[in-house]
C-alpha positions as protocol buffer text, in pm:
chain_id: "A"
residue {
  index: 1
  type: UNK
  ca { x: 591 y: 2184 z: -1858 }
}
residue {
  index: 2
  type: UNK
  ca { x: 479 y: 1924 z: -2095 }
}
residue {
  index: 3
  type: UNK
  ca { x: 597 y: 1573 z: -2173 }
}
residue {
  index: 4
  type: UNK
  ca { x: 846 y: 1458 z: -2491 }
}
residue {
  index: 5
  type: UNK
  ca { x: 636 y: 1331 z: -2751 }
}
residue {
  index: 6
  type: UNK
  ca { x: 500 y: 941 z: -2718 }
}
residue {
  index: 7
  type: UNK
  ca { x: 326 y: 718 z: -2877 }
}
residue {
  index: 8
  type: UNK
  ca { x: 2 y: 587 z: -2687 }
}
residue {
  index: 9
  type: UNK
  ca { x: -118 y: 210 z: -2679 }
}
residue {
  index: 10
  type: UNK
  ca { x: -452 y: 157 z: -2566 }
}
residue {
  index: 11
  type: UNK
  ca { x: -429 y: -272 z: -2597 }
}
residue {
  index: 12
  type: UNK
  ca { x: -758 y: -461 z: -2500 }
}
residue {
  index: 13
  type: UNK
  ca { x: -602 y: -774 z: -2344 }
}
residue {
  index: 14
  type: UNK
  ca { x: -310 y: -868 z: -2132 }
}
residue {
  index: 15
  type: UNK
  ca { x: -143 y: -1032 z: -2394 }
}
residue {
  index: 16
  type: UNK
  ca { x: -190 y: -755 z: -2644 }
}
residue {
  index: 17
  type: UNK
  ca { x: 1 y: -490 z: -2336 }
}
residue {
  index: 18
  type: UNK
  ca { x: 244 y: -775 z: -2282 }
}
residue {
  index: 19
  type: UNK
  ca { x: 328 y: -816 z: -2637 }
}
residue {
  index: 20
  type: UNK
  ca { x: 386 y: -455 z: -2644 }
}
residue {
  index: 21
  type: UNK
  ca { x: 591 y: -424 z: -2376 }
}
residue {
  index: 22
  type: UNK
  ca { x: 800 y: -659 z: -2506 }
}
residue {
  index: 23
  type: UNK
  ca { x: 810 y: -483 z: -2839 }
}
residue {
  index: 24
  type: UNK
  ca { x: 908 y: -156 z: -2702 }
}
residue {
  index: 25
  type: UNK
  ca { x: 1137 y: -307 z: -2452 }
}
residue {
  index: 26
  type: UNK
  ca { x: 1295 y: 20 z: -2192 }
}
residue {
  index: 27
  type: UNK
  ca { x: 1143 y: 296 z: -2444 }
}
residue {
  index: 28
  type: UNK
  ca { x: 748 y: 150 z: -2320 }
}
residue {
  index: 29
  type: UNK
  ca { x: 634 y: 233 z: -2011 }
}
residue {
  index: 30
  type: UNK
  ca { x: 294 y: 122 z: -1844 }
}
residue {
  index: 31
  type: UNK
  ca { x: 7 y: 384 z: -1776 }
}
residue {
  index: 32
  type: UNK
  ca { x: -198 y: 234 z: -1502 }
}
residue {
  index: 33
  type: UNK
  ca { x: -417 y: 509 z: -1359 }
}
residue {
  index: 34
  type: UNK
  ca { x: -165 y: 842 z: -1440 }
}
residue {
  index: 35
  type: UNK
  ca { x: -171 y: 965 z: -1070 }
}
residue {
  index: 36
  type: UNK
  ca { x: 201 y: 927 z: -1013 }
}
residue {
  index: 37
  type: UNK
  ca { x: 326 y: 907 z: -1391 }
}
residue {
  index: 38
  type: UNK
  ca { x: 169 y: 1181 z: -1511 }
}
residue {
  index: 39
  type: UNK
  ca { x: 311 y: 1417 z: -1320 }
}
residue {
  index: 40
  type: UNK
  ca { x: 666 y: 1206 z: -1402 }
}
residue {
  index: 41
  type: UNK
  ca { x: 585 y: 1310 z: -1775 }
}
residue {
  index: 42
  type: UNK
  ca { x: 534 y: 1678 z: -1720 }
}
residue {
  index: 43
  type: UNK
  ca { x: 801 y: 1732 z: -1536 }
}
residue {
  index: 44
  type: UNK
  ca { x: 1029 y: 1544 z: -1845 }
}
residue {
  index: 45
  type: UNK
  ca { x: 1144 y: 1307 z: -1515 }
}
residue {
  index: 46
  type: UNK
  ca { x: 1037 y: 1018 z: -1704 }
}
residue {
  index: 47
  type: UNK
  ca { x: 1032 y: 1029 z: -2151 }
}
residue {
  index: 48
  type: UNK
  ca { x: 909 y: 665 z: -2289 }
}
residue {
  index: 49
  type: UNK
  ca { x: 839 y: 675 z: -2641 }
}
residue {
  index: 50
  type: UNK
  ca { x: 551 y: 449 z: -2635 }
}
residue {
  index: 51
  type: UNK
  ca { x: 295 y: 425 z: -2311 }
}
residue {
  index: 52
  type: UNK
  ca { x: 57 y: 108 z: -2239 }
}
residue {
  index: 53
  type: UNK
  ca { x: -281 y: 231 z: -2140 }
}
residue {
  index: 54
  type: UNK
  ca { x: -413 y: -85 z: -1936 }
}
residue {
  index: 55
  type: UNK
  ca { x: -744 y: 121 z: -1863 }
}
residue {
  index: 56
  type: UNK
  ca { x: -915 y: -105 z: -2141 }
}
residue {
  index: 57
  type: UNK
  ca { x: -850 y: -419 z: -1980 }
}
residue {
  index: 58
  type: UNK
  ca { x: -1150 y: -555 z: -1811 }
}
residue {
  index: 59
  type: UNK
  ca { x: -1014 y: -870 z: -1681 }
}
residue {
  index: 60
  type: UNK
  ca { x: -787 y: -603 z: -1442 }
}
residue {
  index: 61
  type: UNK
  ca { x: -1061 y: -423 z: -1268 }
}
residue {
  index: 62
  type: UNK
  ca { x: -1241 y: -678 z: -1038 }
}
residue {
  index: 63
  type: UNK
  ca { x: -1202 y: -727 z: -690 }
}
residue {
  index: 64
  type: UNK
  ca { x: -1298 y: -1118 z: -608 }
}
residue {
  index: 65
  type: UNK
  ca { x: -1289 y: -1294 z: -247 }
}
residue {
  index: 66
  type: UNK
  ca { x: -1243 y: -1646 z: -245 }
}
residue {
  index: 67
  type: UNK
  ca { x: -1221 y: -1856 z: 143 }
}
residue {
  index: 68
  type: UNK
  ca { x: -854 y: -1818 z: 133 }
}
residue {
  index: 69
  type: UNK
  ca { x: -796 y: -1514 z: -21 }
}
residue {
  index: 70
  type: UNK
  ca { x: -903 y: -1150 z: -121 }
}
residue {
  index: 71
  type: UNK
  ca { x: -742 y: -1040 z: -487 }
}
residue {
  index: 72
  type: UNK
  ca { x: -763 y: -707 z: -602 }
}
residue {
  index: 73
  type: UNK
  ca { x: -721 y: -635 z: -977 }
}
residue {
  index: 74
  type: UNK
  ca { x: -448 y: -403 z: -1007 }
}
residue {
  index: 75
  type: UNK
  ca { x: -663 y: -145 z: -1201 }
}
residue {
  index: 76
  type: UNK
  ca { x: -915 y: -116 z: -902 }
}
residue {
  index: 77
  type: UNK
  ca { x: -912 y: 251 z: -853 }
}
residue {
  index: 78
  type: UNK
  ca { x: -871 y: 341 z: -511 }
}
residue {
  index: 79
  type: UNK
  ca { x: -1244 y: 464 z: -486 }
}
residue {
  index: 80
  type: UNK
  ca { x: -1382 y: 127 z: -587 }
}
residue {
  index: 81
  type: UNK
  ca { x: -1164 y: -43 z: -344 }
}
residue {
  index: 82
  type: UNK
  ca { x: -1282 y: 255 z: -99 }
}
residue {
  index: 83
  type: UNK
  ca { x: -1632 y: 103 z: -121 }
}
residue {
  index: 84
  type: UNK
  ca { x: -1575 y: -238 z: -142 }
}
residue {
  index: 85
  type: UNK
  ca { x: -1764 y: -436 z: 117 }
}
residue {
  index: 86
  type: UNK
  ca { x: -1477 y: -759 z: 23 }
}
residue {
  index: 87
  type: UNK
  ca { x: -1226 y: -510 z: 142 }
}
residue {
  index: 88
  type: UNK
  ca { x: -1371 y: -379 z: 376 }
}
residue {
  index: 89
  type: UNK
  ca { x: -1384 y: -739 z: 519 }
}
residue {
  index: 90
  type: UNK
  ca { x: -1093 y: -924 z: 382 }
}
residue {
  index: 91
  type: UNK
  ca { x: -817 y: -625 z: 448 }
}
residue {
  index: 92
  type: UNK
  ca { x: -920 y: -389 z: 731 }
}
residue {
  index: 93
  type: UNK
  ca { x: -639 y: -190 z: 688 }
}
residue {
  index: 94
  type: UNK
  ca { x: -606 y: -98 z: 328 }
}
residue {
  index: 95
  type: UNK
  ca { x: -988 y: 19 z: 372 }
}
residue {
  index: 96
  type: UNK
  ca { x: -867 y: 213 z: 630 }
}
residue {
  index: 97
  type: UNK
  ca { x: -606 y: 370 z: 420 }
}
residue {
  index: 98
  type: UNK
  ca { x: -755 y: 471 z: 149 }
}
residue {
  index: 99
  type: UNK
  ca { x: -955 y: 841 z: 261 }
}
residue {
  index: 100
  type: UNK
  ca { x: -574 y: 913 z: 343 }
}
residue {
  index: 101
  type: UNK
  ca { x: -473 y: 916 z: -21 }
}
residue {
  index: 102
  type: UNK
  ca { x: -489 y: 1244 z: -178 }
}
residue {
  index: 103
  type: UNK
  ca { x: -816 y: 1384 z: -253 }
}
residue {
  index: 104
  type: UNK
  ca { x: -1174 y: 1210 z: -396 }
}
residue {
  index: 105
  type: UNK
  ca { x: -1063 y: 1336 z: -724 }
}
residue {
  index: 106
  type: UNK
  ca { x: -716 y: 1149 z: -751 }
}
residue {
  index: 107
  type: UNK
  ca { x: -864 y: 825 z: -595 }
}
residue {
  index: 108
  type: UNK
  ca { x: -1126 y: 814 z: -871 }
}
residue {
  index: 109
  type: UNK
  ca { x: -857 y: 730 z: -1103 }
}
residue {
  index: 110
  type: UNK
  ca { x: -568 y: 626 z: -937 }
}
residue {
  index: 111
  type: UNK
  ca { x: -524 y: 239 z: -880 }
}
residue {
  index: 112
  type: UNK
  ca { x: -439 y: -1 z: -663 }
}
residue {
  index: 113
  type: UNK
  ca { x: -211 y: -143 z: -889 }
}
residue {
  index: 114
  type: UNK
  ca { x: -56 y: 156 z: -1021 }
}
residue {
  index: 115
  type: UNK
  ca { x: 69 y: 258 z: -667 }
}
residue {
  index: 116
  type: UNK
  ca { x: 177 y: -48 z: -581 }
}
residue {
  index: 117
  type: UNK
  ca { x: 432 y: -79 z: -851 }
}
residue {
  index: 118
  type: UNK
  ca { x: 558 y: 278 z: -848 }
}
residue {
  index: 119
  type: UNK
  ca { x: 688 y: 169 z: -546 }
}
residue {
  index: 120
  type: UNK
  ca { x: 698 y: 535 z: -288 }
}
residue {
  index: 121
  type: UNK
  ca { x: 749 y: 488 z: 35 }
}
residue {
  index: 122
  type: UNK
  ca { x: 565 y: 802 z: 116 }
}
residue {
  index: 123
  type: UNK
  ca { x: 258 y: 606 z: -22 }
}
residue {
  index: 124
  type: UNK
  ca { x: 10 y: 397 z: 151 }
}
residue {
  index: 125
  type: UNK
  ca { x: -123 y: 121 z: -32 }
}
residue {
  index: 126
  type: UNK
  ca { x: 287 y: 41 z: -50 }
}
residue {
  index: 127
  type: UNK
  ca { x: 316 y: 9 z: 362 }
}
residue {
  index: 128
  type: UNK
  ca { x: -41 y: -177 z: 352 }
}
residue {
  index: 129
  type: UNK
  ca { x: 100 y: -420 z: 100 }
}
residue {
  index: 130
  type: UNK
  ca { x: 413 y: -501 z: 302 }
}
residue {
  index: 131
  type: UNK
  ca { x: 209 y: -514 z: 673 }
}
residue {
  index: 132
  type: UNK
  ca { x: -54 y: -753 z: 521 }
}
residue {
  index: 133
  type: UNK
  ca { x: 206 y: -963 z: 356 }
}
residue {
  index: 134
  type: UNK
  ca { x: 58 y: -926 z: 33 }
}
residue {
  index: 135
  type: UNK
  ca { x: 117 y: -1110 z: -279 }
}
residue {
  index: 136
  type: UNK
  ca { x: 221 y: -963 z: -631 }
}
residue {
  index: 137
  type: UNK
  ca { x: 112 y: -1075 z: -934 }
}
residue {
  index: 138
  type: UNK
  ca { x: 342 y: -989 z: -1227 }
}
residue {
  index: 139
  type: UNK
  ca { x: 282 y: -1147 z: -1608 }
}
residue {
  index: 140
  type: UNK
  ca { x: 525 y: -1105 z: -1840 }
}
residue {
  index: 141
  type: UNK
  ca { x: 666 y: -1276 z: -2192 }
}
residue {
  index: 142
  type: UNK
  ca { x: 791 y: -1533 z: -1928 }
}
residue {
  index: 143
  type: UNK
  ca { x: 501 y: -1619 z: -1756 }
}
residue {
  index: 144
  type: UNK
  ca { x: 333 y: -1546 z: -1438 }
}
residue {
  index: 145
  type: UNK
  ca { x: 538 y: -1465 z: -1085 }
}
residue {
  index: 146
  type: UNK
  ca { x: 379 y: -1430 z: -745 }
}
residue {
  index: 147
  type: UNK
  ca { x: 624 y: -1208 z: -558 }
}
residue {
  index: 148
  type: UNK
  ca { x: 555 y: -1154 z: -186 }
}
residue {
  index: 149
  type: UNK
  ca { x: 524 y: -791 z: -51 }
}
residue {
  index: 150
  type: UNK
  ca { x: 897 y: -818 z: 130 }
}
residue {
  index: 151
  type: UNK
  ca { x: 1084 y: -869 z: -196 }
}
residue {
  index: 152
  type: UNK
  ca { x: 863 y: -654 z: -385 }
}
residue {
  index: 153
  type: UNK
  ca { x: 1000 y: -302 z: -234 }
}
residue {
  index: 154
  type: UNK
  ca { x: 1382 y: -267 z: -325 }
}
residue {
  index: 155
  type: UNK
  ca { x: 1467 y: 108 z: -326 }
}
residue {
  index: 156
  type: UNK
  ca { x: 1271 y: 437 z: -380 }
}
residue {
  index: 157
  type: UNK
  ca { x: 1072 y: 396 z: -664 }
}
residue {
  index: 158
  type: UNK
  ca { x: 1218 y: 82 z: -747 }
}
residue {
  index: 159
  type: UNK
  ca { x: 1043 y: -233 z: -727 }
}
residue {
  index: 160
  type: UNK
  ca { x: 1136 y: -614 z: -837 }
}
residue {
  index: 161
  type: UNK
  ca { x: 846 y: -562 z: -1180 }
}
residue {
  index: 162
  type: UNK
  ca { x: 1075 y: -610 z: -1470 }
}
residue {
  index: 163
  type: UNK
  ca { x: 1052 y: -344 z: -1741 }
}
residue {
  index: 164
  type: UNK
  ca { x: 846 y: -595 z: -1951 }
}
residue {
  index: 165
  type: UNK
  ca { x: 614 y: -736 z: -1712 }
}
residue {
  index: 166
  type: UNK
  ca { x: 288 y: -614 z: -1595 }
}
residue {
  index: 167
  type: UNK
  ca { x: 161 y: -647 z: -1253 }
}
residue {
  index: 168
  type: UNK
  ca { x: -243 y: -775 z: -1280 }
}
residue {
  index: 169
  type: UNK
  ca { x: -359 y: -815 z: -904 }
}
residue {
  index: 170
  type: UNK
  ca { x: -283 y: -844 z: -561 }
}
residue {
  index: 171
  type: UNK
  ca { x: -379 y: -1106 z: -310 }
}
residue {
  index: 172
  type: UNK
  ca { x: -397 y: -1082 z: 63 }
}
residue {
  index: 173
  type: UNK
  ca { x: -495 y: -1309 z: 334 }
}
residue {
  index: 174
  type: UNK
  ca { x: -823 y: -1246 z: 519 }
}
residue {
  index: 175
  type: UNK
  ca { x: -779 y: -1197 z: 876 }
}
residue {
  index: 176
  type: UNK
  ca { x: -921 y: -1484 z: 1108 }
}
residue {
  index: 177
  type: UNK
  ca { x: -1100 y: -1356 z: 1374 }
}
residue {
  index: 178
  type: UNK
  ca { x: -1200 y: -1033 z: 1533 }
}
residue {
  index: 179
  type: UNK
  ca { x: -999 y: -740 z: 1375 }
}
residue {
  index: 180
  type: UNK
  ca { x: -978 y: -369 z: 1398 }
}
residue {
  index: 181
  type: UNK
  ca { x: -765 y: -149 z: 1164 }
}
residue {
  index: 182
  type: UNK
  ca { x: -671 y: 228 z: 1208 }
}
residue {
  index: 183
  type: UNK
  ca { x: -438 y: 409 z: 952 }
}
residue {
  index: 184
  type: UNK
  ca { x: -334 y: 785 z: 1040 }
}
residue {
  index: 185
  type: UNK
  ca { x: -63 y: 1046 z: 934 }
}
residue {
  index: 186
  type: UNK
  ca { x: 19 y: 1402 z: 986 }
}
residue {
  index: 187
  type: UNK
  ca { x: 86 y: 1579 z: 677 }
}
residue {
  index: 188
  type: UNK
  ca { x: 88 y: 1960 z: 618 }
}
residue {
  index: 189
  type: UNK
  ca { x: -259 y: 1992 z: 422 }
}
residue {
  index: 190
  type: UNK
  ca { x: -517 y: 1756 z: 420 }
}
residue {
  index: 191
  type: UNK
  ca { x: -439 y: 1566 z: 101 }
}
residue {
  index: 192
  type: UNK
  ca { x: -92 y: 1643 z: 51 }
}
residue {
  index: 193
  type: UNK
  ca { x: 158 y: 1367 z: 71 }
}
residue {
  index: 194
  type: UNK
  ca { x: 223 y: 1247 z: 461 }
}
residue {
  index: 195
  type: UNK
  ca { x: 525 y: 1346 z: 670 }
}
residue {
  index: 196
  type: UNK
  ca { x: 482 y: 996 z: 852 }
}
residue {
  index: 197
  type: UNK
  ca { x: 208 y: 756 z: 834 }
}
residue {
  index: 198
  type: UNK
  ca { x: 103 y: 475 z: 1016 }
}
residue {
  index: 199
  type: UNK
  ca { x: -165 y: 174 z: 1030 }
}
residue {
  index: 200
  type: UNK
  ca { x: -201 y: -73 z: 1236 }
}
residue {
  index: 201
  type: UNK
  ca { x: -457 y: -422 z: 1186 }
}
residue {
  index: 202
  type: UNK
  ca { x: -500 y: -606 z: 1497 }
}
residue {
  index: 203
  type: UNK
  ca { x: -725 y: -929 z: 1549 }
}
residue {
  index: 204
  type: UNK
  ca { x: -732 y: -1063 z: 1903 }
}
residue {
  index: 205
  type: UNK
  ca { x: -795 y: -1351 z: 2095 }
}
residue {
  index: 206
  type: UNK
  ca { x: -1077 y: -1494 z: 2325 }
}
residue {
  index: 207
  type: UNK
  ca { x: -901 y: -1355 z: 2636 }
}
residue {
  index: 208
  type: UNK
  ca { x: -856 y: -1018 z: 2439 }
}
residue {
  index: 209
  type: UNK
  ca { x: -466 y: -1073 z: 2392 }
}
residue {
  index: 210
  type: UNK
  ca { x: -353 y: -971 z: 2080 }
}
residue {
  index: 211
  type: UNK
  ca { x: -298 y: -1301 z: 1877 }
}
residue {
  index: 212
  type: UNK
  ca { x: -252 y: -1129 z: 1533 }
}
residue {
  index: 213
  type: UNK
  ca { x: -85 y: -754 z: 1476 }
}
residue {
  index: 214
  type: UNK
  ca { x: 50 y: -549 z: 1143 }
}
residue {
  index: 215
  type: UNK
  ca { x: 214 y: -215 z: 1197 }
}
residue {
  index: 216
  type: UNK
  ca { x: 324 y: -7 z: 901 }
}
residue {
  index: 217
  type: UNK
  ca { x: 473 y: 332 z: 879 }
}
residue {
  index: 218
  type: UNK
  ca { x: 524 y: 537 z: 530 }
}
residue {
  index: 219
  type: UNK
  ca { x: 800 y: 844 z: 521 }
}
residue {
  index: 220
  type: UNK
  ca { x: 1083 y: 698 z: 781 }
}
residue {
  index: 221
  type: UNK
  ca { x: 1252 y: 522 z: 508 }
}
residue {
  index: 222
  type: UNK
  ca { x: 1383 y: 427 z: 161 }
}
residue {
  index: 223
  type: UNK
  ca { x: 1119 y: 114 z: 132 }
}
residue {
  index: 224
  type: UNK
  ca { x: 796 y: 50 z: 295 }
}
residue {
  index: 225
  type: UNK
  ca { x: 875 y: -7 z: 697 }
}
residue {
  index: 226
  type: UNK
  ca { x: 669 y: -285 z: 904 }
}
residue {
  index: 227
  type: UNK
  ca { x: 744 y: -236 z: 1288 }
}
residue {
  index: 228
  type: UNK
  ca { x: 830 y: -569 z: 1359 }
}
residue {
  index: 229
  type: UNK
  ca { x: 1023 y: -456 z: 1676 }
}
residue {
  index: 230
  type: UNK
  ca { x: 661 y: -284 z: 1777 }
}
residue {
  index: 231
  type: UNK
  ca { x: 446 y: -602 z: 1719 }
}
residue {
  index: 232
  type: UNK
  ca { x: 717 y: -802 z: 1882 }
}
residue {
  index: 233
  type: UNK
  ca { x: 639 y: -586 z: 2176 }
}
residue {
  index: 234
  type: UNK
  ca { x: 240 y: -617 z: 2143 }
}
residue {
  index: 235
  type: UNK
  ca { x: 205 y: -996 z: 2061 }
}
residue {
  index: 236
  type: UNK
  ca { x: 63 y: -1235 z: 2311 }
}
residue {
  index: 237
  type: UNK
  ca { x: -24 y: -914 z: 2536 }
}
residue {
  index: 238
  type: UNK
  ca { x: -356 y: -717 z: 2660 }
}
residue {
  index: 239
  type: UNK
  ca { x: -350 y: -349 z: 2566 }
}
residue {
  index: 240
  type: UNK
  ca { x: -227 y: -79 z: 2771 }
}
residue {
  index: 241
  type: UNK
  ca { x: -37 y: 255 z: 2836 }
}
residue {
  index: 242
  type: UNK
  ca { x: 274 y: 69 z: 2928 }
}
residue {
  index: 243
  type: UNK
  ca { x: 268 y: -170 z: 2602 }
}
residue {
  index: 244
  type: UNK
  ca { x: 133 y: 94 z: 2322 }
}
residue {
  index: 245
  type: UNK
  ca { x: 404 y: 315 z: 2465 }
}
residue {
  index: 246
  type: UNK
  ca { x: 691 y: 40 z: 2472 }
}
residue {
  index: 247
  type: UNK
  ca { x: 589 y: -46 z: 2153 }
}
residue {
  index: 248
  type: UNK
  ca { x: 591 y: 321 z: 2015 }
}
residue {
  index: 249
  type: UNK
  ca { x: 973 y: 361 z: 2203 }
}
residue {
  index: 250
  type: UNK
  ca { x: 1076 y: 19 z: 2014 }
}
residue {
  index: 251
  type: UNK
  ca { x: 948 y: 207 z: 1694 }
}
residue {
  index: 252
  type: UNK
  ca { x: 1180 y: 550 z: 1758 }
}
residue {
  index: 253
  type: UNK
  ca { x: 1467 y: 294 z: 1824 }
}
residue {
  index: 254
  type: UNK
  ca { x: 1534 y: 163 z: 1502 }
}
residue {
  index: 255
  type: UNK
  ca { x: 1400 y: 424 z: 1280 }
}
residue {
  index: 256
  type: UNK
  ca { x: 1641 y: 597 z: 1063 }
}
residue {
  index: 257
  type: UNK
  ca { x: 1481 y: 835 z: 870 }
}
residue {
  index: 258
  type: UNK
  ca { x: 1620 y: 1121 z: 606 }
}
residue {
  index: 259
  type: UNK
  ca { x: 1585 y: 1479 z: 715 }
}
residue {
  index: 260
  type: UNK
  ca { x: 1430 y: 1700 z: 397 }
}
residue {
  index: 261
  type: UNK
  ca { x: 1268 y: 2060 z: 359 }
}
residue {
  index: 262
  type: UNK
  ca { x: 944 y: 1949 z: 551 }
}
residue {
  index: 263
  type: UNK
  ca { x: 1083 y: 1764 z: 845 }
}
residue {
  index: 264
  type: UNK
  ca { x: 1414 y: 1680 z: 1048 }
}
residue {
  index: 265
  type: UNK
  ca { x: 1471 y: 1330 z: 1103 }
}
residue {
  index: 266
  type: UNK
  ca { x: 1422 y: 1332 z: 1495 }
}
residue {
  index: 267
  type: UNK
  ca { x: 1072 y: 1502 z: 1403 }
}
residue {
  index: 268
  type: UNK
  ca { x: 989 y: 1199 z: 1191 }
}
residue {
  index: 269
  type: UNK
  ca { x: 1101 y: 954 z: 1416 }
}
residue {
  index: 270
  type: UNK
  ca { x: 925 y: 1128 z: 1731 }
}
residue {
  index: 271
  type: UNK
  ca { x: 569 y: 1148 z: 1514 }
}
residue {
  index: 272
  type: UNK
  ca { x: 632 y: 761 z: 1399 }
}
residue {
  index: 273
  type: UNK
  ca { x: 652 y: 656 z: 1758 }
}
residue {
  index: 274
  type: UNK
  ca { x: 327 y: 873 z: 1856 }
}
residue {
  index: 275
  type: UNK
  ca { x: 135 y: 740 z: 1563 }
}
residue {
  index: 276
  type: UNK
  ca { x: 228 y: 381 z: 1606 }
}
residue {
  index: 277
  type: UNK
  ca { x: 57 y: 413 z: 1957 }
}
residue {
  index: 278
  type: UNK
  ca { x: -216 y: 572 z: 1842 }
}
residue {
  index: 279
  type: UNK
  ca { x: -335 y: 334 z: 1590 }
}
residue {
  index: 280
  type: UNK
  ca { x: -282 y: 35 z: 1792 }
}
residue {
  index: 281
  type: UNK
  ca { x: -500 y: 148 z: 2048 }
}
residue {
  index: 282
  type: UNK
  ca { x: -769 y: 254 z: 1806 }
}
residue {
  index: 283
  type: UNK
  ca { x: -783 y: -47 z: 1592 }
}
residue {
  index: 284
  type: UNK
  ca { x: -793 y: -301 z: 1921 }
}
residue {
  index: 285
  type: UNK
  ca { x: -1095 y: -76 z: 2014 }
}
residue {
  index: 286
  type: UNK
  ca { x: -1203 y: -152 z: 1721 }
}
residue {
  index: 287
  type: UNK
  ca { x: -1133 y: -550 z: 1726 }
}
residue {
  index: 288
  type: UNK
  ca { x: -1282 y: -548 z: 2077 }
}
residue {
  index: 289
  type: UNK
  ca { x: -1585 y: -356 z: 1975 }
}
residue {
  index: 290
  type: UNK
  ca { x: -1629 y: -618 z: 1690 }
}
residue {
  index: 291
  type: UNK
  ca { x: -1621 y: -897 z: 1918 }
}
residue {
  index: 292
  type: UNK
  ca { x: -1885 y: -749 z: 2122 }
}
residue {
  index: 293
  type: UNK
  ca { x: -2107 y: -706 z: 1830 }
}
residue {
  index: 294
  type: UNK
  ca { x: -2077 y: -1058 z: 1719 }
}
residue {
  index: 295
  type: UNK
  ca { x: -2154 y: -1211 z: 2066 }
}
């Protein structure tokens, strides 16, 4: 299929795509990358009469790390991010992530942004976002709203972005300390979108407790899930089969996932639980392999 007819907007500046926005009010819709709206178009799921290509505006494509924080423009593509040192560094796990999104093709011109605020819970920069408490930047005809990673995610596909606002970066926190990250999923086909995901960024202390742990899962619900029961669990604790596998039961236990086409509910909830363990044992390897480096 092909889209309705539209009107395309290529501004230069944030102002000129705000201005638009506000213009074109519901009937303007923002392109930021294409990967997921695209696809929308074809299909005829989504018709906007005008579109707001931000791929001209520079001022959205850095990635910048300050002491307190890393901020990633939100038209980073996911293959700039992918080899970004400063993420690499600052957010363990979103490096992680990204060689599980799609294929090299799609993260060459997807974004960081553009995921982000089409809002799938299937996706993973949306899970990495809520586990590393993220911050959203969103600049609109109002001004400029920092909106934190737990109110960001309201339904499937829906976040808290107003129809005129745009959102221009996202900040994390650095991790203090020695931290591993692991992200994994099972999915039919490499590529394809995951059945369940999971990641997990640990940083530990001197006595190699865990002082610091994330745990994210994609697919088991309606928003992006953190396992808080899981790091509950893992906090304060040395690694071990008993713990990872506490922590993966805690997981199963409060999961309520949809059954679809491609897997029952019990199946997702069973492979959440598995994964969870798995990547918190790999990324306190990893944290604990760090330390060793530094010493």
């Amino acid at each position: 299929m092909k889209p309705v007819d539209f009107e395309l907007h290529r501004p230069e500046t944030l102002s000129e795509a705000i201005a638009l926005l506000a213009e074109h009010g519901e009937d303007g819709k923002v392109l930021a990358g294409g990967q997921s709206l695209v696809p929308l178009l074809n299909f005829r799921l989504a018709r906007p009469e005008h579109l707001i290509d931000l791929g001209r505006i520079a001022s959205l494509t850095a990635i910048r790390r300050t002491p307190q924080r890393l901020i990633i423009g939100a038209m980073v593509t996911h293959a700039q991010a992918e080899r970004s040192v400063a993420v690499a560094q600052g957010a363990p796990l979103m490096a992680r992530a990204f060689p599980h999104i799609a294929h090299q093709a799609i993260r060459a011109r997807g974004t960081v942004g553009g995921s982000i605020a089409h809002g799938d819970p299937a996706a993973e920069m949306t899970a990495v976002a809520v586990a590393l408490e993220a911050i959203m930047v969103a600049v609109g005809p109002r001004g400029t709203r920092e909106i934190p990673a737990r109110d960001f995610f309201i339904a499937n596909l829906v976040t808290a972005l107003d129809h005129d606002e745009v959102l221009t970066e996202v900040r994390i926190v650095p991790p203090a300390g020695p931290t591993g990250a692991a992200f994994e999923e099972v999915a039919r086909r490499q590529g394809d979108f995951a059945l369940v995901g999971a990641g997990a960024q640990v940083r530990l202390a001197q006595d190699g407790t865990i002082a610091d742990i994330r745990i994210c899962l994609t697919g088991v619900s309606a928003t992006p899930h953190r396992a808080l029961e899981a790091e509950a669990v893992l906090i304060g604790h040395a690694i071990s089969p008993e713990s990872t596998q506490t922590a993966a039961d805690a997981t199963r236990d409060v999961l309520n996932p949809s059954s679809d086409l491609h897997a029952t509910a019990d199946y997702r909830r069973d492979v959440a639980g598995t994964l969870v363990s798995r990547v918190v044992k790999t990324a306190v390897q990893r944290a604990t392999f760090d330390t060793t480096s530094a010493a």
